[in-house]
N, C-alpha and C positions, 0 to 999 in steps of 0.2 A: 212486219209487225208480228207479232207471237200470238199466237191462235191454239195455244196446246199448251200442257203441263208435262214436268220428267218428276217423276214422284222418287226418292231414295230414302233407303233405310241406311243408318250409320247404329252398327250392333257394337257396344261395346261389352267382352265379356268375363272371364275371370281372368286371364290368361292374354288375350288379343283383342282385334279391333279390326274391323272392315264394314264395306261400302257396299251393297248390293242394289239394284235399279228395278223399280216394279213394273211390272207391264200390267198391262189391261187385262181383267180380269180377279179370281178368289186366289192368292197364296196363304196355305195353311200352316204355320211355325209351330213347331213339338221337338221333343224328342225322339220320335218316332223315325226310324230309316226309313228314307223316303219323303220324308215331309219338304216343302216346298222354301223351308226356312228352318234349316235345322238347328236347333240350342239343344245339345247334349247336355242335361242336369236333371239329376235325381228330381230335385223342385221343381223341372218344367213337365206337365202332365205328355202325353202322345200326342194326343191332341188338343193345345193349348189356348190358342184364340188363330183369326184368318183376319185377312186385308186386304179388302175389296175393290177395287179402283176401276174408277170408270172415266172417261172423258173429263168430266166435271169433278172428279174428286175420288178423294178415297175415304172408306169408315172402315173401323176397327171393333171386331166384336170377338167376344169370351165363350169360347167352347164348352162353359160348364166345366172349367179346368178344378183340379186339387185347391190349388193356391192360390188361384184367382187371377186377373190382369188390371194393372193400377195404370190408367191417363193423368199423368200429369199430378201427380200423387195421391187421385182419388179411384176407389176400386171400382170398376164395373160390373154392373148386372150380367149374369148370364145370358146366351141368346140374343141381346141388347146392343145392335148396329150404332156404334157412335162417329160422327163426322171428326176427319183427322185435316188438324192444318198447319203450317209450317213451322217450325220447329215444340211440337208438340215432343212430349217424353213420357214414352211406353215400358212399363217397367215389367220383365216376364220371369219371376223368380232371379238368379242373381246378374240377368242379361236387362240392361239396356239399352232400347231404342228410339235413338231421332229420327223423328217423319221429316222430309225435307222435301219441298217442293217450289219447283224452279219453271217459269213461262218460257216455253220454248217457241221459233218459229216451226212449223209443220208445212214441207212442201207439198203440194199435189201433185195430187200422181200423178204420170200422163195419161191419158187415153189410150187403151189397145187398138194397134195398127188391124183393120180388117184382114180375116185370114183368107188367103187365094181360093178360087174352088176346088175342089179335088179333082183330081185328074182319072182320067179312064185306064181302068188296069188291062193292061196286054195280055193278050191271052198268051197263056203258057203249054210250051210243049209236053205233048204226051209223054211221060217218061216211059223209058222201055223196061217190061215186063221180067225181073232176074228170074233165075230157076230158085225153085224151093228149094231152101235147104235141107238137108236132111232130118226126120226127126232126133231130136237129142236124149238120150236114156234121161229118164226123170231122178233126182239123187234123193235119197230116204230125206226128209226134212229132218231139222233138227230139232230136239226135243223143247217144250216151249218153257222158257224161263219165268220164274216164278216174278211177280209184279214189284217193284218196290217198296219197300216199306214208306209207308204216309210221313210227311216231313212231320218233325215236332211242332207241337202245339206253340205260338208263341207266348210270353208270360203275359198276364193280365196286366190292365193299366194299374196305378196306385190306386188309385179309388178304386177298383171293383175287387181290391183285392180284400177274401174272407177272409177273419183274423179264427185263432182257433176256438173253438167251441162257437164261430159264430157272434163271439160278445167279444168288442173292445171297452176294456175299462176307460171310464171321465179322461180327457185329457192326454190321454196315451194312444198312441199309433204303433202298426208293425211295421214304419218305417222312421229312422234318423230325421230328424229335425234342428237337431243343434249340435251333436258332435261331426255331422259330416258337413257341413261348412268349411271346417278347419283344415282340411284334406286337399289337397293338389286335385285340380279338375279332373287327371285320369283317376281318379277311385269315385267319381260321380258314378257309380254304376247301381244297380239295383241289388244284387249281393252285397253290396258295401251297405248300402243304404240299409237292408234287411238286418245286416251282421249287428249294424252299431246301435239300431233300433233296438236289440236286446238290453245291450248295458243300459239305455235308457229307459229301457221299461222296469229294472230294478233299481238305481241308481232318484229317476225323479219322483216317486212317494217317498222314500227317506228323505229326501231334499223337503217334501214339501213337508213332514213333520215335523222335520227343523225349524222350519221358516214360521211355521203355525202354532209351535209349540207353548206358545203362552192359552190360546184357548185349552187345550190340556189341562189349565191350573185356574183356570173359570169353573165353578162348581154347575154355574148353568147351561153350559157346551161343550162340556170335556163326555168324553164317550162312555155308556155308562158303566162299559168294565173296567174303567180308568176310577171309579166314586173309590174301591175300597183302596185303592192306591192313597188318594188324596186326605179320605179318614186316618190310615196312619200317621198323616202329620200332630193330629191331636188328642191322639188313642182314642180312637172311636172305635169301636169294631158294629156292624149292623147285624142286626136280626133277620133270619130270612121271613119273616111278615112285613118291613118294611117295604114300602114300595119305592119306585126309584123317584117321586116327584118328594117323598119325605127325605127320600137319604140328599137330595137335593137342595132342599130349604136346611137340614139343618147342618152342610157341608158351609150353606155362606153365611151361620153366625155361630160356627163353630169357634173364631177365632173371641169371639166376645163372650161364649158360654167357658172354655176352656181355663181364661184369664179370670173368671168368676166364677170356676169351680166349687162347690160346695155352699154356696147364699142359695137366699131365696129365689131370687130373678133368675139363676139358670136352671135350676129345677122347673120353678114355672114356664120358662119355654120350652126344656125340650119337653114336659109334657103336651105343651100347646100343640109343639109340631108334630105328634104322633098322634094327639087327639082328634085337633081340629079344635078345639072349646078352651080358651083360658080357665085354668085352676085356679079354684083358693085356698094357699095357703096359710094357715096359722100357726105364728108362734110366739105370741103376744098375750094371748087372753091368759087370765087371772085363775082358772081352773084347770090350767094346764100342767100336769106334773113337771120336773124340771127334766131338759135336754127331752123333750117330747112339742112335736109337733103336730098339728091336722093338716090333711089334702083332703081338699074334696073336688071332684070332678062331677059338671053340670051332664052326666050321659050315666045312661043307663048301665046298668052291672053285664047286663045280658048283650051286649050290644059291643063290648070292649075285651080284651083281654085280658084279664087280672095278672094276671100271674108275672104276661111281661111288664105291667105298669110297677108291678111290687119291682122286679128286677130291675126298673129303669133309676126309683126312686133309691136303691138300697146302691147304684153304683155309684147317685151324685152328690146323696146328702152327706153332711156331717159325719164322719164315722162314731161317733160315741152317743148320738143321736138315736131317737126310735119316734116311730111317728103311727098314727091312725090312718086308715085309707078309708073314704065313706063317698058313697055313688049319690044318682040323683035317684030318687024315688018312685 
């Protein structure tokens, strides 16, 4: 009857495919030379996850790896021993593996035959006495060699590696992520991976102001050195007093002040949005000379700019038009 388990990994990987048998005890899988399961790939950390097997089973735990280790297509926790059962599927960057495990019988051993006693040692003859030989002249030693130089240092795993100055920009690595995929398994190596990492650290912010380009053309998330860009679609040009939440408000009803250039209602708003206070204008009453109208604004004189409000008023009105300006009191 079977009293034991034969636990196998089946690695399927870029290129090939085999079968390796685990014995009792920790096997560690990386890319690291040396490892106990080796998957050479840029995306496998050094030390990636281990597989622990005992009598009774075996669990699967994650090293704290770059890329993480997915069970059965959910990722696990770091440090986190999970129980592995038969045909479970272990995903370690672009390597696949089946846990496979099969009851086996296990013979007993036999018992060790008792060892004989040991036996009495003979005594041995004297050996005879030779002549000394002669002394030998001593030869100058030779002069001592200087020590070898210390092996290099080996490179750092992905993760501890510094990026320059210290800072990696949102989203970006000093290592390939999606053009070294494409690549035949011998250019998995860590200068590949470095090399291609460049084009993509130029290559993917133009990519993403592409893709995001329409926020750009939203007057309320477009960046604020992006505002005088978006005024020249309506010949605005701003004042340096404006501040960016005004050049803001009146970027998104630019397109309704623009197409009602010169009335009353777009006067009255863009002074609204510089003010903060709706104005009143007139140009109705009966004591009014002709082509003359009043503003008056609810704020104090002291309190506002004149000079730009005259300049606001003279760029929207009417051109054959002249008007009063009168504050609050």
């Amino acid at each position: 009857m079977p009293n034991g388990f034969l636990h196998q990994l089946v690695i399927t990987g870029l290129e090939s495919e085999q079968t390796i048998t685990l014995a009792f005890g920790t096997a560690v899988m990386g890319r690291q030379a040396g490892s106990d399961i080796l998957l050479e790939h840029a995306l496998v950390s050094r030390r990636h996850a281990q597989i622990e097997c005992t009598p009774t089973g075996c669990t699967l735990t994650d090293l704290k790896s770059s890329n993480g280790t997915s069970l059965n297509g959910e990722k696990l926790t770091a440090r986190v021993p999970m129980p592995l059962s038969d045909g479970d599927v272990i995903q370690v960057g672009p390597f696949t593996l089946t846990f496979k495990q099969e009851a086996v019988a296990v013979e007993p051993k036999p018992e060790p035959e008792p060892e004989p006693p040991p036996k009495k040692p003979e005594p041995k003859p004297e050996p005879v006495k030779a002549a000394a030989p002669p002394p030998k002249r001593k030869r100058p030693s030779p002069p001592k060699k200087s020590p070898p130089p210390p092996p290099p240092t080996p490179p750092l795993p992905r993760s501890s590696v510094p990026a320059p100055n210290g800072l990696t920009p949102p989203g970006l690595t000093i290592h390939s992520t999606r053009l070294l995929p494409y690549l035949p398994g011998i250019y998995h190596t860590d200068f590949m991976s470095r090399f291609l990492g460049i084009f993509e650290a130029i290559l993917t912010p133009i990519e993403w102001n592409i893709d995001n380009f329409d926020l750009f053309l939203n007057p309320s998330e477009a960046p604020a050195g992006f505002l005088p860009w978006l005024a020249q679609w309506h010949e605005i040009s701003f004042n340096d007093s404006w501040d960016e939440a005004k050049r803001r408000a009146l970027l998104k009803d630019a397109h309704l002040i623009y197409g009602r250039r010169g009335t009353r209602w777009a006067l009255e708003r863009i002074l609204e949005i510089y003010t903060g206070r709706k104005p009143e204008i007139d140009d109705q009453s009966s004591d009014l000379e002709p082509f003359t109208f009043t503003v008056r604004i609810p704020i104090r004189r002291q309190e506002l700019n004149q000079e730009l409000i005259q300049r606001i008023i003279d760029m929207n009105k009417p051109a054959h038009t002249t008007y009063k300006l009168k504050f609050k009191r």
